[in-house]
N, C-alpha and C positions, 0 to 999 in steps of 0.2 A: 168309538172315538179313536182320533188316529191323530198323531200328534208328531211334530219334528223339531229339532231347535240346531241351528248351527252356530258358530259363533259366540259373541258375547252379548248377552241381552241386557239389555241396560235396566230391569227391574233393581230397585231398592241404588240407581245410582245417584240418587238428590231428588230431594224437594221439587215438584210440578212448577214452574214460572209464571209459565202461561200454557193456555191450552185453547184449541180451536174443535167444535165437530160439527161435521157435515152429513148431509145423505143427500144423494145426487141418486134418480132411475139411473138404470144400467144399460145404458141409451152409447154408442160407441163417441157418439160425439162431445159425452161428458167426462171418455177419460180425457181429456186435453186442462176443460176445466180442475177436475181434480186435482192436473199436474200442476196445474199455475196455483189455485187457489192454496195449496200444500209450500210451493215455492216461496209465494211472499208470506205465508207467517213466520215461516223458517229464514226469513231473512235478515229479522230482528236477533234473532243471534248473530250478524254478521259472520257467515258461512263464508268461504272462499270459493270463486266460481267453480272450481271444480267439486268441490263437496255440494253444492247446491244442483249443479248437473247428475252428480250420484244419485240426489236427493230425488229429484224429478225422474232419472229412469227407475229407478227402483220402484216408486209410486205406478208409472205408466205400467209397467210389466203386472205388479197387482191388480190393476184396475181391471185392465184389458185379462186377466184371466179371470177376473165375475164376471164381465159380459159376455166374455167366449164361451165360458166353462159351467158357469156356475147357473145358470140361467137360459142357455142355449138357444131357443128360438122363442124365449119368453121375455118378457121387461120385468126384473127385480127391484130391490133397492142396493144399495152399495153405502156403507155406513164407512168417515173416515173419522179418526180421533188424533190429533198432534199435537203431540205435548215435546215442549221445550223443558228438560229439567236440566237444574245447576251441575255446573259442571263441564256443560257442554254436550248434554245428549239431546240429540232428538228421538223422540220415540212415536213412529206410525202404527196406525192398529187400521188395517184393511176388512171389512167385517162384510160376509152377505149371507142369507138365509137362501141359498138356493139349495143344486142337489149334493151337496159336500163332494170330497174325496175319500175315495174306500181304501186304498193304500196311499199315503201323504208320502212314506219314503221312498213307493215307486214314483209317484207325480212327478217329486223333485230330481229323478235320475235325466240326466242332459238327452233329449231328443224323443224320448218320452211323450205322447200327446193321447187324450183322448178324442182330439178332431179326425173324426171319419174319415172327412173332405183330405187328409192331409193336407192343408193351406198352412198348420200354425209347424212351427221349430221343436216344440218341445224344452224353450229354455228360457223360460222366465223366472221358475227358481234359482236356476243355474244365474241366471243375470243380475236379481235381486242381491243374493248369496255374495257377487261380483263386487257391487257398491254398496254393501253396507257391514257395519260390525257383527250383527246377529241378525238372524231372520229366526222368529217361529214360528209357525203351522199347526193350526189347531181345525181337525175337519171332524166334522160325524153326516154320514151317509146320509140323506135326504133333510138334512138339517143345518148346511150353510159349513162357512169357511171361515178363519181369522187369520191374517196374516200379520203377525209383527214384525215390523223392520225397527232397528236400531242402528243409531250413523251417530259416532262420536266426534263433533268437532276438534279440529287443533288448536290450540292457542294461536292469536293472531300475532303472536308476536316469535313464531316458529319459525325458521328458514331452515328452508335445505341444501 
């Protein structure tokens, strides 16, 4: 088991509100669903556009590494859980049972990739990590992935 956390994770930050979960195949055309589907629950907290664009690359960049990474030239499943707790967090949980990651703190190093092909960047932790409070990483080797993102809203009543 190989495990990362950066940030601030928002476990024990309030009470669950509401909560949404999904499993969508690890099909490339359903990360787009994921990002929306993740977007409008998270809307009912009234996000501000740019926290809700965080909200959605961060989502895309998880997705899109269980269908590149996790599952490779096979269809998995790809599990999402979003919870809205008081306070103002939202909490994502990225989940898939493919071939894990054997080092999770080399994965997350910026340009880093396991695609052969070199097609992919190597930075979708690095991106994740970008737009949100905490990101953790929880992999075991032939036994799938979790990704937590954690994205604390501002009070809407915040100017800068």
């Amino acid at each position: 088991m190989s495990s990362y956390t950066t940030g601030e994770l928002c476990r024990g930050k309030g009470a669950v509100v509401n909560e949404m979960k999904i499993t969508l195949p690890s099909l490339s055309r359903n990360e787009g669903i994921a990002r929306a589907m993740v977007a409008v629950f998270c809307a009912q907290a009234d996000p501000s556009t740019t926290e809700l664009a965080d909200i959605k690359c961060a989502v895309s960049e998880a997705v899109t590494n269980c269908i590149v990474h996790a599952y490779r030239d096979t269809i998995g499943t790809i599990g999402l859980k979003v919870q809205i707790l008081e306070g103002r967090w939202i909490r994502i949980e990225i989940k898939d049972s493919g071939c894990g990651i054997e080092d999770v703190r080399r994965a997350r190093e910026p340009l880093y990739t396991t695609d052969a092909a070199g097609e992919r960047s190597g930075m979708g932790f690095t991106v994740m990590e970008s737009f949100c409070d905490g990101v953790h990483v929880k992999a075991a080797q032939g036994r799938g992935c979790t990704v937590t993102l954690c994205k604390r809203l501002r009070d809407r009543n915040f100017r800068t």
